[in-house]
C-alpha positions as CSV (number, residue, x, y, z in Angstrom):
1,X,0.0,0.0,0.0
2,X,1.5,3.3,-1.2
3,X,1.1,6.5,0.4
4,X,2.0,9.4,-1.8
5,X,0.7,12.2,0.5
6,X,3.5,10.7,3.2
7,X,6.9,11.7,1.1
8,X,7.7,12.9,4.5
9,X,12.0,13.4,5.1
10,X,13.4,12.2,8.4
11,X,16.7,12.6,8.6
12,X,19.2,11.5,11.3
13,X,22.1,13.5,13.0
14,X,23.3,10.8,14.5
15,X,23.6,6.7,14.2
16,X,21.0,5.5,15.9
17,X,18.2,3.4,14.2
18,X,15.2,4.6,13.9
19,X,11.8,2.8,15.4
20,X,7.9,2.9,15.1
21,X,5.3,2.7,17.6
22,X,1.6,1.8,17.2
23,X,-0.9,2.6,19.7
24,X,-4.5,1.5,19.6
25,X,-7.5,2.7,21.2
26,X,-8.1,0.5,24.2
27,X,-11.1,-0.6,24.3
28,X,-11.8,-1.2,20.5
29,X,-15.0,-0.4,20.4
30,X,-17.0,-3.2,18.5
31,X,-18.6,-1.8,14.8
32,X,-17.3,2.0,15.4
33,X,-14.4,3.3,12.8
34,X,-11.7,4.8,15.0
35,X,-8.2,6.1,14.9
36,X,-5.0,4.3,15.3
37,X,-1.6,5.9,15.0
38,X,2.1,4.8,14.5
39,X,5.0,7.0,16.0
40,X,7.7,6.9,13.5
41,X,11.3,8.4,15.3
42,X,14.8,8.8,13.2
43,X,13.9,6.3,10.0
44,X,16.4,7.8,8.5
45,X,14.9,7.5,5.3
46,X,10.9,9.0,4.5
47,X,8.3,6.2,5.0
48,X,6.4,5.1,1.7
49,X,4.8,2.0,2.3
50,X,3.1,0.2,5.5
51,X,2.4,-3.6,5.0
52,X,-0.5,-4.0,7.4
53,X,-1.2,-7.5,9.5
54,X,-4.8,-9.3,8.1
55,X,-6.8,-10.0,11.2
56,X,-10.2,-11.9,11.3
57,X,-12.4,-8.9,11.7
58,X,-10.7,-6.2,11.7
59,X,-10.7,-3.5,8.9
60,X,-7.7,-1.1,8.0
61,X,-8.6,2.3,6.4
62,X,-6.1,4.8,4.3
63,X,-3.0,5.7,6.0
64,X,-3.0,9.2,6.1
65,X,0.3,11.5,7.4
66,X,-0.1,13.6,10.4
67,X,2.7,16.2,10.2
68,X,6.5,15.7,11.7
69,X,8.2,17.6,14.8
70,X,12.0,18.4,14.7
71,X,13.6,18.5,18.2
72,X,17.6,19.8,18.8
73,X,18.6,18.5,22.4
74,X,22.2,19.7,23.4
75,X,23.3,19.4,19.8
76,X,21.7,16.8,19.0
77,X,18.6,16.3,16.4
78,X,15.6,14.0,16.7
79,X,13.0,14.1,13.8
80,X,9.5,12.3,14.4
81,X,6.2,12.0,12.4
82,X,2.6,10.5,12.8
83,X,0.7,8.2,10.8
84,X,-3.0,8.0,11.4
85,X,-4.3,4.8,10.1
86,X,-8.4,4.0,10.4
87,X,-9.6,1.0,11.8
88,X,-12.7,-0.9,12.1
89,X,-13.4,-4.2,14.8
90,X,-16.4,-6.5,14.1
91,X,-14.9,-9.4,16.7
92,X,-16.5,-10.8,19.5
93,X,-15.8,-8.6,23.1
94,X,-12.4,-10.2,24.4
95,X,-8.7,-9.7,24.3
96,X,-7.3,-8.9,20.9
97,X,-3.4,-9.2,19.8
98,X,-2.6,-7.2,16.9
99,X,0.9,-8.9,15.4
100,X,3.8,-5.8,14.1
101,X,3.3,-3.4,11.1
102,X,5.7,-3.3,8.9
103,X,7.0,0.5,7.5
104,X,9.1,0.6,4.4
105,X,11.3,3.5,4.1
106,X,12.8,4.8,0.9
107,X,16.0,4.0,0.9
108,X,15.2,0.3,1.3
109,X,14.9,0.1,5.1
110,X,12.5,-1.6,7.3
111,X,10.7,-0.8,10.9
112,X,8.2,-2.5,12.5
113,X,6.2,-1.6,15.5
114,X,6.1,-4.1,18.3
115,X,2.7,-6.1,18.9
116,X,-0.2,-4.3,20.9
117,X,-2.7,-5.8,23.0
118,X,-6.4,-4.1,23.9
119,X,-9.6,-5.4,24.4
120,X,-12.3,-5.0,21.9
121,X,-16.0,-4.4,24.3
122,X,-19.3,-3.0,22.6
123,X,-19.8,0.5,23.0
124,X,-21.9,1.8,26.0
125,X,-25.3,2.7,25.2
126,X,-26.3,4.5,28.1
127,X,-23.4,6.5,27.3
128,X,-25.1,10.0,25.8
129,X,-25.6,13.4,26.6
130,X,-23.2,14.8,29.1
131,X,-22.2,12.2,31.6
132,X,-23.3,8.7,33.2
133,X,-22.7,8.8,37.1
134,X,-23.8,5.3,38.6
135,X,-22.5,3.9,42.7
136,X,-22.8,0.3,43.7
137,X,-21.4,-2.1,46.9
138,X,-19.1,-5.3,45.8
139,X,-20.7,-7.5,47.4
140,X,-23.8,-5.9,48.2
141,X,-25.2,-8.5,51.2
142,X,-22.3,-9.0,53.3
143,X,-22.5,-10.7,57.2
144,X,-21.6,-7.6,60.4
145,X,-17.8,-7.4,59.8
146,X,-17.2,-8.8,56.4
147,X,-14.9,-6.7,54.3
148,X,-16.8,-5.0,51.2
149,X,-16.2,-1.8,48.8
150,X,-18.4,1.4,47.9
151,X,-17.6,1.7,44.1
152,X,-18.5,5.6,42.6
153,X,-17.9,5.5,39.0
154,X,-18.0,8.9,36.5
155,X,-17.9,9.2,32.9
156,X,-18.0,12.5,31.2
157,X,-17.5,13.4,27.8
158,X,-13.9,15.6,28.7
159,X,-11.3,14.9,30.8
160,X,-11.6,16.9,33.9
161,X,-10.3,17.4,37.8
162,X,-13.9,15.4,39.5
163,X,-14.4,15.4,43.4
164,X,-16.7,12.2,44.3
165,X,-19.8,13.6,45.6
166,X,-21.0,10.5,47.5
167,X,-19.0,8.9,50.9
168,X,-19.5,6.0,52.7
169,X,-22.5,5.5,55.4
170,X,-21.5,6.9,58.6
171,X,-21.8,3.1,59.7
172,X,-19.6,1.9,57.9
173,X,-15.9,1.5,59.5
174,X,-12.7,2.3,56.7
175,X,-10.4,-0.6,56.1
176,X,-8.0,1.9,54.1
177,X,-7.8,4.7,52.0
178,X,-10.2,5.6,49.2
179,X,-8.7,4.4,45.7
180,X,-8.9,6.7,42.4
181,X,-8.5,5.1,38.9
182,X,-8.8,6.8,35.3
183,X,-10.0,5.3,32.3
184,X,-11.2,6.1,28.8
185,X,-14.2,3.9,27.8
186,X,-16.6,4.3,24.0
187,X,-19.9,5.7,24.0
188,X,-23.2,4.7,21.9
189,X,-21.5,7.2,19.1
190,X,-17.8,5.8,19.0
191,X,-17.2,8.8,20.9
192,X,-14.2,8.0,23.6
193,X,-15.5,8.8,27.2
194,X,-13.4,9.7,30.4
195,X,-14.0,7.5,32.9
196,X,-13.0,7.6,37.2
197,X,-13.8,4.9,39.4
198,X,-13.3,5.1,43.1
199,X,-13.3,2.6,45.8
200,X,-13.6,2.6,49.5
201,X,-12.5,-0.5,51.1
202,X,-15.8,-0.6,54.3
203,X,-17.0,-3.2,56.7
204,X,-20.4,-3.0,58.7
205,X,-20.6,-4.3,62.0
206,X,-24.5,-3.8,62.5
207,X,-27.0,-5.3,60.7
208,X,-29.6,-3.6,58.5
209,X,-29.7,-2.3,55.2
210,X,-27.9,1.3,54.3
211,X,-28.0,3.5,51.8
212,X,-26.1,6.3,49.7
213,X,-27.4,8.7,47.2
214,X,-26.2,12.7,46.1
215,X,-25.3,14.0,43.0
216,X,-22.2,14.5,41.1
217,X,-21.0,18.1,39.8
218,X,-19.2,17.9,36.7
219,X,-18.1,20.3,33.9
220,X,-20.0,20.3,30.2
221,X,-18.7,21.7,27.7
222,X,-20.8,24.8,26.2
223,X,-19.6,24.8,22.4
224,X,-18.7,28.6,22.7
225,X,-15.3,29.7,22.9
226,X,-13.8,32.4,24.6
227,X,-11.6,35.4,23.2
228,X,-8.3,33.2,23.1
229,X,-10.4,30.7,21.4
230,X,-10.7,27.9,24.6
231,X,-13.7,26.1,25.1
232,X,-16.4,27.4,27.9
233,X,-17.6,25.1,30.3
234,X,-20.6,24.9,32.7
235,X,-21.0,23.2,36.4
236,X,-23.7,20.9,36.2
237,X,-25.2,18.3,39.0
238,X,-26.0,14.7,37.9
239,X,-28.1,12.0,39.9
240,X,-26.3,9.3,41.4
241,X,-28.7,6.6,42.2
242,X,-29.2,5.4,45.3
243,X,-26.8,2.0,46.3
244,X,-27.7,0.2,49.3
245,X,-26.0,-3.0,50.6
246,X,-27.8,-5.3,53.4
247,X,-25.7,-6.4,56.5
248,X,-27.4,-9.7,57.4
249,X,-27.2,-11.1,61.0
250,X,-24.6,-13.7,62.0
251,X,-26.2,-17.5,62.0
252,X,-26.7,-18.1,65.7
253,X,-26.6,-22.4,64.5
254,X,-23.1,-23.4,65.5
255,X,-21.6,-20.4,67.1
256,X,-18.8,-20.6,69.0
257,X,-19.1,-19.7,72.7
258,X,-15.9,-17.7,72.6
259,X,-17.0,-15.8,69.4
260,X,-16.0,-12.2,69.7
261,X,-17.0,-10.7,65.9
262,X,-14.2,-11.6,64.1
263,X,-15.1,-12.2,60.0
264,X,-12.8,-13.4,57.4
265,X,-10.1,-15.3,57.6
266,X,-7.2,-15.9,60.6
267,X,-4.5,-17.0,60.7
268,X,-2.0,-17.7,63.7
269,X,1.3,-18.5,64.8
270,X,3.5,-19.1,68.1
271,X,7.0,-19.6,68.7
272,X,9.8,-19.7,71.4
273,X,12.7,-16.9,71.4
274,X,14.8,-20.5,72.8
275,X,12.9,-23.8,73.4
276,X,16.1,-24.8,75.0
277,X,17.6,-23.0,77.8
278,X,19.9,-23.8,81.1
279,X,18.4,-23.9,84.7
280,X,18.2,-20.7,85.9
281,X,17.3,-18.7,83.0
282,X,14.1,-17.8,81.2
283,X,12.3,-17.7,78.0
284,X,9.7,-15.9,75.8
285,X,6.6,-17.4,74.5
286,X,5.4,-14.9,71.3
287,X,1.7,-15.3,69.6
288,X,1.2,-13.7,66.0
289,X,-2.5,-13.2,64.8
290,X,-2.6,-12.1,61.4
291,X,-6.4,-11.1,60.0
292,X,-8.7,-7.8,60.5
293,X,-10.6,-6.0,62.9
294,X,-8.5,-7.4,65.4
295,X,-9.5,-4.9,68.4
296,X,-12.3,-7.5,68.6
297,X,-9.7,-10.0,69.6
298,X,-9.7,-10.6,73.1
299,X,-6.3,-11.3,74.7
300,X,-5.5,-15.1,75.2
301,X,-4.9,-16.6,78.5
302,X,-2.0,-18.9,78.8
303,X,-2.4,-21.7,80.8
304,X,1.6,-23.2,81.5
305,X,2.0,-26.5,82.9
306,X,3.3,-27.3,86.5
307,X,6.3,-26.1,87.0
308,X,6.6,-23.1,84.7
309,X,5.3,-19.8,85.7
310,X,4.2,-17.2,83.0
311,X,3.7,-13.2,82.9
312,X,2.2,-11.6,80.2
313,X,4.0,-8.7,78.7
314,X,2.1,-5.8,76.7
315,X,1.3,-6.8,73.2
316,X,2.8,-5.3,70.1
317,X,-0.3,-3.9,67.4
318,X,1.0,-3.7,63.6
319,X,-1.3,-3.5,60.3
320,X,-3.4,-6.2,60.5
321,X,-1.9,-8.4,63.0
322,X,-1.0,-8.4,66.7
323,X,1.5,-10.4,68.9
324,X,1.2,-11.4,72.4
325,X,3.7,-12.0,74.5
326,X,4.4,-14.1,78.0
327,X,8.1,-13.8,79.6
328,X,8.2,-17.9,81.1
329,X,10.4,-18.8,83.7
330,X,10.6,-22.4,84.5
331,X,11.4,-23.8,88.3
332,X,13.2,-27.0,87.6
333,X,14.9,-28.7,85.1
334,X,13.1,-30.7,82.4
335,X,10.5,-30.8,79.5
336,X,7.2,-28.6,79.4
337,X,4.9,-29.1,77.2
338,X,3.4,-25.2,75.9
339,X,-0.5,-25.8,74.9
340,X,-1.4,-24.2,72.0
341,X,-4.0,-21.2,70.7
342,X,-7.3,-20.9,69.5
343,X,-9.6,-18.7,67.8
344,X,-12.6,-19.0,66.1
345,X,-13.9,-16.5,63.0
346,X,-16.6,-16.8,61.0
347,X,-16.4,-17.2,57.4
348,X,-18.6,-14.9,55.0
349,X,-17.8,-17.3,51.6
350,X,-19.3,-20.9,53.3
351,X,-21.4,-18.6,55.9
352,X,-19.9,-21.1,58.8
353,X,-17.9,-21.0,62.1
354,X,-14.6,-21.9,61.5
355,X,-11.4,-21.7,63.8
356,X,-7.5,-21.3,63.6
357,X,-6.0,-23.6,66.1
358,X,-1.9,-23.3,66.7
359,X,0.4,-26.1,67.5
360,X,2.0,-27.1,70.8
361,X,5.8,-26.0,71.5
362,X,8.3,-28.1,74.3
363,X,10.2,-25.9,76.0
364,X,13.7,-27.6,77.7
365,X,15.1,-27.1,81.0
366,X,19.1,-28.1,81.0
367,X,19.8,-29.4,84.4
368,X,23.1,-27.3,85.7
369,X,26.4,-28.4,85.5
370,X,29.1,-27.9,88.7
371,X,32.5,-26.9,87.3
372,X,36.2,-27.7,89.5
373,X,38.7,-24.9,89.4
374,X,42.1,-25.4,89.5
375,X,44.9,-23.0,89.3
376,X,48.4,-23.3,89.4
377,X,48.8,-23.5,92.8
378,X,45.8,-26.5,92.8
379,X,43.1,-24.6,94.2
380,X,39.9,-26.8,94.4
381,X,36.9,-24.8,94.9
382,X,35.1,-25.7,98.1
383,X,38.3,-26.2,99.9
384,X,39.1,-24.2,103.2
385,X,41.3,-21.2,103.0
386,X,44.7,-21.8,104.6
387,X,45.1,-19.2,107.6
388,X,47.0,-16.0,106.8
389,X,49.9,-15.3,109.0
390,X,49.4,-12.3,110.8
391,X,50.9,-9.0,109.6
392,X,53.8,-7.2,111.2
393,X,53.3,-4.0,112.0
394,X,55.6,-1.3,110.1
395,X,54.6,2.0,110.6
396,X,57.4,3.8,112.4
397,X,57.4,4.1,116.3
398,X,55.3,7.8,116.6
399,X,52.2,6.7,114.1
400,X,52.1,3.6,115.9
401,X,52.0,4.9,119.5
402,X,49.5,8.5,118.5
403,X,45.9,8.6,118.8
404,X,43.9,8.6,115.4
405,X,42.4,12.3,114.3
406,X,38.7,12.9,115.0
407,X,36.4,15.3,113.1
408,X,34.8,18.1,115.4
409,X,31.6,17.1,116.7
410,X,29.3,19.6,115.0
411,X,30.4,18.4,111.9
412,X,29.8,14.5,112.5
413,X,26.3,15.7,113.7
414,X,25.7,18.2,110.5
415,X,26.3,15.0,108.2
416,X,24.1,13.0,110.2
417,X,21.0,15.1,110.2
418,X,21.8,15.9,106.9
419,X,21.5,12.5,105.4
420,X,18.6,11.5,107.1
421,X,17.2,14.4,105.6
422,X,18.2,13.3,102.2
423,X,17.2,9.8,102.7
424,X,13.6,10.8,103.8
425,X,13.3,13.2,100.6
426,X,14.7,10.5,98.5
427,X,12.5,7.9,99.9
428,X,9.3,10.1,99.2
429,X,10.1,10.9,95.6
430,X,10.5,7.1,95.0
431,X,7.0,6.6,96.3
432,X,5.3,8.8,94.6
433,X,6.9,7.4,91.2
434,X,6.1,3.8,91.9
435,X,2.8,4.3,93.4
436,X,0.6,1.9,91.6
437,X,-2.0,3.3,89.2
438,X,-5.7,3.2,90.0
439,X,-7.8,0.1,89.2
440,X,-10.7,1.0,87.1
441,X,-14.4,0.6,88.2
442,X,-15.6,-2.0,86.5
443,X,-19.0,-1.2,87.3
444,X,-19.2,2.4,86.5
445,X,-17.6,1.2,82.9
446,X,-20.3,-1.0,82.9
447,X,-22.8,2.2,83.0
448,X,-21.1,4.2,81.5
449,X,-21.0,2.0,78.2
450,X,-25.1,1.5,78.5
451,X,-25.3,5.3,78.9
452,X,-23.8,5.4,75.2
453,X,-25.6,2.2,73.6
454,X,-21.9,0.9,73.3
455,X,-22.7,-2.7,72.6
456,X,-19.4,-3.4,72.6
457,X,-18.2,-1.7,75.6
458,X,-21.1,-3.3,77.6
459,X,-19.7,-6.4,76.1
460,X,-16.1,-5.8,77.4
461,X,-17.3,-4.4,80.5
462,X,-19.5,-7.5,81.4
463,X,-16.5,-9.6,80.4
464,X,-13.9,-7.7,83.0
465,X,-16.6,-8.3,86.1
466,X,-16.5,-12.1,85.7
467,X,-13.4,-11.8,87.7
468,X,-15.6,-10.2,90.5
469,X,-16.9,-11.5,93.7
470,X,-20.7,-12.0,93.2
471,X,-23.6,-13.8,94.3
472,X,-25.7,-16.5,92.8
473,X,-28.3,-14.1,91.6
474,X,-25.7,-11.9,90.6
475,X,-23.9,-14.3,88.5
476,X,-27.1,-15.3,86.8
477,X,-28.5,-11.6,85.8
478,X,-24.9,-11.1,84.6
479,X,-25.0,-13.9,82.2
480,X,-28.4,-13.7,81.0
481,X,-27.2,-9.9,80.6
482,X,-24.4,-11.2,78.6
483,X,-26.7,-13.1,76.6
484,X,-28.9,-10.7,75.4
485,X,-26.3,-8.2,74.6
486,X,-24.6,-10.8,72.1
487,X,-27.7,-11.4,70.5
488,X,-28.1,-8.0,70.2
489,X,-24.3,-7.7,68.3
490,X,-24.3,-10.3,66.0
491,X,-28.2,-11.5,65.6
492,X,-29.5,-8.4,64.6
493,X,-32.0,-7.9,67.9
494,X,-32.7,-4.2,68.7
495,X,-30.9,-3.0,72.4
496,X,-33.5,-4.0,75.2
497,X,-35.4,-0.3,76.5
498,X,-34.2,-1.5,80.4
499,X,-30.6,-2.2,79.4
500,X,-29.1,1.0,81.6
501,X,-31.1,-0.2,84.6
502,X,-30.5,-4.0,84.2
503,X,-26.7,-2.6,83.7
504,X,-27.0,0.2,86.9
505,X,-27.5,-3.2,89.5
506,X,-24.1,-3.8,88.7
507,X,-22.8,-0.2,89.3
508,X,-21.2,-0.6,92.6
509,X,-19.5,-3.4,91.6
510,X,-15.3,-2.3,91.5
């Protein structure tokens, strides 16, 4: 195929070989002529003849030349020009691999542009007029907890700076920051569209059904031009339908007693700084769980075997996983057997209770070993000192007859009072530094968190007074309290009207 309108002189200041680009619209839009172009740099030699690849389904149209640019760059010269070259796609939607062009140049030369892949979709039909604004949740019925997305998605006929004009619901908790990708899509005319997409990574933790709506502002072009000939735009305010996602209650049919909230996958891990250590010294038990919403994890209690004692240290919060810790310090030599973890989770893709479970660990106790010293002289340890002869006094005759100097009496006394004094103010300071911190009242937590409607603080709060000396009848209002409040979490139940006055019985409870 000859082009005689493309007699178009490239000429190279230096040795390097020329090369061609092609780049096609992505996505081809499916029946709807459109533009490709090929980026010729340094040939060398004009371009007058393009060989082009027969594809199933795809049309080529004339080649046509779309002027040259001339850069100098510290001396240096760089010549480019554009081809535009029509093309048509009657294929199925899908992937599409177009194989290399080939560009003959006049002095005999060849280039060829490397192969492209796009995919050919069918053009939009609800793309028309001035924009399409439409919002959705991925997925949109999720279980309190599971991990979902708000999607807000704008396409406008320009490309333009666009704020989304929709948010989350204000009960829905952030798992990260919002996400912004562009695009360019086809309309119903062949027309390419600007398209922005963003994404908030949410999880509800209450169930019911929520909903977001507003409108959208973009900018529309007027068709009038200004004095310096640019294009005049107007603000305008589409609809944005109104997405809704449903937060269904968690199935109460095999849940764990021990269930604290957590959905999705977890996944856990323990291990020993040394699982083999000499009497006398200690180790360090460390426990890694690795999912979200972890602040509904409730801290583990260790239970060590006979023989080892174990105090927990303060845990160590990172992105998505925490780690426990327990400083152990074994009483005797030998083997102890360190029980494992477990936690249980429920998972939103077989809607089922499942649970992470971690293995045991043996810590070993090295019985000590008594060590003999010997020296040159063969000193055994444990043997009795031999008795020191007695030294020989051999200060001359005046020291050793004259009575010893005494300080004056005032100042013996001054030194006295005066490190009594000190020892008092020293004594005090350390007091007041070390006095212990005050212990929380469990009780007015308790209150407190009804007070609120804090589900999840009466939760905790009820959880710390187990430890509490009560009666029978207190220990059955407090787990029939306890009861009720976890249907109310994670079945879906509305908060009972006398929750604050079942909850103020256990007020004076510290």
């Amino acid at each position: 195929m000859t082009l005689p309108s493309l007699l178009v002189w490239l000429c190279l200041a230096s040795a390097s070989a020329g090369d061609a680009t092609l780049t096609l619209p992505d996505p081809l839009a499916v029946g709807v002529e459109q533009a490709a172009s090929i980026t010729v740099r340094d040939p060398g030699s004009p371009v007058v003849r393009l060989t082009l690849p027969n594809v199933d389904g795809v049309t080529w149209g004339e080649p046509q030349a779309r002027g040259s640019q001339t850069t100098i760059i510290n001396g240096v010269r760089s010549d480019s020009s554009k081809i535009a070259v029509p093309i048509t796609c009657n294929r199925e939607p899908g992937p599409l691999t177009m194989p290399e062009i080939t560009l003959h140049l006049k002095s005999g030369g060849k280039l060829t542009t490397a192969p492209v892949t796009v995919t050919v979709s069918k053009p939009d039909p609800r793309l028309q007029g001035d924009g399409l604004v439409e919002a959705f949740f991925e997925p949109n019925t999720v279980v309190p907890g599971q991990p979902a997305a708000l999607v807000l998605r704008v396409q406008v006929r320009s490309n333009q700076e666009l704020t989304p004009g929709i948010a989350p619901p204000p009960e829905a908790v952030s798992l990260g920051e919002v996400a912004s990708t562009t695009s360019t899509t086809v309309g119903a005319d062949g027309a390419d569209w600007f398209v922005q997409t963003w994404r908030w990574p949410i999880a509800v933790t209450t169930p019911g059904t929520f909903t977001v709506q507003g409108q959208q502002g973009i900018l529309v072009a007027t068709g009038r031009a200004d004095f310096f000939g640019r294009q005049q735009a107007v603000r305008r305010q589409l609809p944005i339908r109104p997405a809704s996602i449903t937060v269904a209650a968690l199935p109460a049919e095999g849940r764990p007693e021990d269930f604290t909230g957590l959905v999705g996958e977890l996944r856990a891990e323990i291990r020993l700084d040394r699982d083999r250590i000499p009497a006398g010294e200690g180790a360090q038990l460390l426990l890694t769980v690795t999912g979200r919403q972890l602040d509904l994890l409730r801290a583990p209690k260790l239970a060590p075997p006979p023989g080892v004692q174990a105090y927990p240290r303060p845990s160590e919060d990172a992105a998505n996983n925490r780690t426990f810790k327990w400083d152990l310090v074994p009483t005797a030599p030998g083997d102890y057997r360190l029980p494992g973890f477990s936690f249980p989770w429920f998972d939103p893709a077989t809607r089922t209770y499942r649970r992470t479970a971690t293995n045991e660990l043996t810590l070993t106790v090295l019985p000590g070993r008594a060590r003999t010293l010997t020296g040159g002289g063969s000193l055994q340890l444990g043997a009795e000192p031999a008795p020191q002869a007695a030294v020989a006094a051999t200060l001359p005759p005046p020291l050793r007859e004259a009575a010893p100097s005494r300080p004056p009496s005032w100042l013996a006394l001054s030194a006295l009072l005066g490190s009594l004094v000190l020892g008092g103010v020293l004594g005090l300071v350390q007091r007041w530094l070390t006095r212990p911190a005050a212990a929380r009242h469990r009780g007015r937590d308790l209150l407190a968190a009804a007070e609120r409607a804090d589900l999840a603080g009466v939760a905790a709060a009820l959880h710390a007074l187990r430890g509490a000396t009560l009666s029978e009848d207190q220990r059955s209002a407090l787990a029939s309290l306890d009861a009720v409040v976890e249907r109310c979490r994670f079945g879906g139940e509305p908060a009972p009207p006398d929750l604050v006055a079942r909850c103020r019985s256990f007020g004076d409870l510290a």
